[in-house]
N, C-alpha and C positions, 0 to 999 in steps of 0.2 A: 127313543128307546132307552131312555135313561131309568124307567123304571123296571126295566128285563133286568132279572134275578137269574141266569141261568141255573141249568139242575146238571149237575158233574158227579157221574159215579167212579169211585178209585177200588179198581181189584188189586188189593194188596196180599203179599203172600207173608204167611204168620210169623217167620223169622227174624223178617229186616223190617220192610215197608212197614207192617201193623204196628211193630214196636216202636215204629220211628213216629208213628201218628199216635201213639200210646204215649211216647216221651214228650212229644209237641203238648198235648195236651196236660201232660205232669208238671210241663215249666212255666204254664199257664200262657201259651204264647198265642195271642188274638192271626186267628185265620179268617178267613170267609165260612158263613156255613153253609155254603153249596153244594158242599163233596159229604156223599154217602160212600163210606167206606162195604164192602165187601170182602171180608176176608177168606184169606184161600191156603189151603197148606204148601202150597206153591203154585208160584205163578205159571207155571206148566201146565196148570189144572185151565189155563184160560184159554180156548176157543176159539176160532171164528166167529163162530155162530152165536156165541154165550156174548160175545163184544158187540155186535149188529144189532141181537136182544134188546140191549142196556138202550140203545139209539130209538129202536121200534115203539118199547115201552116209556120213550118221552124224553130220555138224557138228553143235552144238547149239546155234551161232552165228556170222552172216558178218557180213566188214563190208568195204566197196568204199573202198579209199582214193583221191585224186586228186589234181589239182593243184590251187591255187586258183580258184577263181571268175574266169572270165574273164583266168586266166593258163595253160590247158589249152594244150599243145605240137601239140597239135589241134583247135583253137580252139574248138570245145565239146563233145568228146567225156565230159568230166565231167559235164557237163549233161545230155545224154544217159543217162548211167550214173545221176542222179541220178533221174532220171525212173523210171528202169527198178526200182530199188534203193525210190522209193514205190509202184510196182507189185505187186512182190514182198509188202511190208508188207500189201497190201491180202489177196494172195493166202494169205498166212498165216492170215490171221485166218479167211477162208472155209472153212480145215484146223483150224480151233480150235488154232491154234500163236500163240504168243503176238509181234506183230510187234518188241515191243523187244529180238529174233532178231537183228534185221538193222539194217545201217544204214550211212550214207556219212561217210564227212569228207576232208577240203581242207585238203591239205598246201601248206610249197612242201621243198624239200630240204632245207635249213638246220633241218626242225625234226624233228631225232632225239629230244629231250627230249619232243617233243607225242606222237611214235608211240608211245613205252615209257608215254603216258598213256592213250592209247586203249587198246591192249593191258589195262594196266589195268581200266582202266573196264568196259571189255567182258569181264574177265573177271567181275568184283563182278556185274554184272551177271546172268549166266548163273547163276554160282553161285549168288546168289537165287531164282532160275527154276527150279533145275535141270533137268533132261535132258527133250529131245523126247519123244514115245512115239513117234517118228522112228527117234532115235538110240537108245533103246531093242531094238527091233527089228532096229536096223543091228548091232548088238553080238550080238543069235541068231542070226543069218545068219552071221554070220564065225566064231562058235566052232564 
């Protein structure tokens, strides 16, 4: 499986997370390009349902970016999203998908060099796991 590329979408919320993947890219810092950013006015705006989506339509891993902990631009809309984001984890495992899929982190803007690590991370990640029988599927359908 060494040539699986996984495909990782990141819901970032427009404050912290975006800026911080706005700034990675400002200080020219070499990431993976796996990760399709989706930006959101907050991560509160993120769902259950809108998370499983992202899996359905062929992701073979997400991950909810936000502000820090109790420094949310809407006062706990990451909280929220966090909640939601170990909902989801639960839900995966009930599809025999493996939950370390998905997952959240807490940004604040200033941290470009932490986004180009998650990106990382998350791709090593996946790559170990390789591909859904999800995103499998999602790949027959489309050809």
């Amino acid at each position: 499986m060494s040539d699986f590329e996984p495909k990782i979408v990141a819901f970032c919320c427009n404050f912290c997370a975006f800026a911080a993947a706005d700034l990675a890219g400002a200080m020219r810092l070499q990431y993976p390009p796996n990760v399709r950013i989706i930006r959101l006015p907050c991560t509160g705006k993120v769902d259950a349902l809108l998370l499983m989506k992202a899996f359905e339509e062929g992701a073979d891993a997400v991950f909810v970016a936000g502000c820090l902990e109790g420094q949310c631009h809407f006062i706990e809309g990451n909280l929220r999203a966090k909640k939601r984001v170990s909902y989801v984890k639960r839900l995966l495992e009930e599809v025999q998908i493996e939950p370390e899929r998905i997952d959240m982190f807490n940004l604040s803007s200033a941290m470009g060099g932490r986004f180009a690590e998650i990106v990382e991370e998350m791709t090593e990640r996946v790559k170990k796991l390789g591909p859904t029988y999800i995103s499998k599927k999602a790949e027959v359908v489309k050809s």
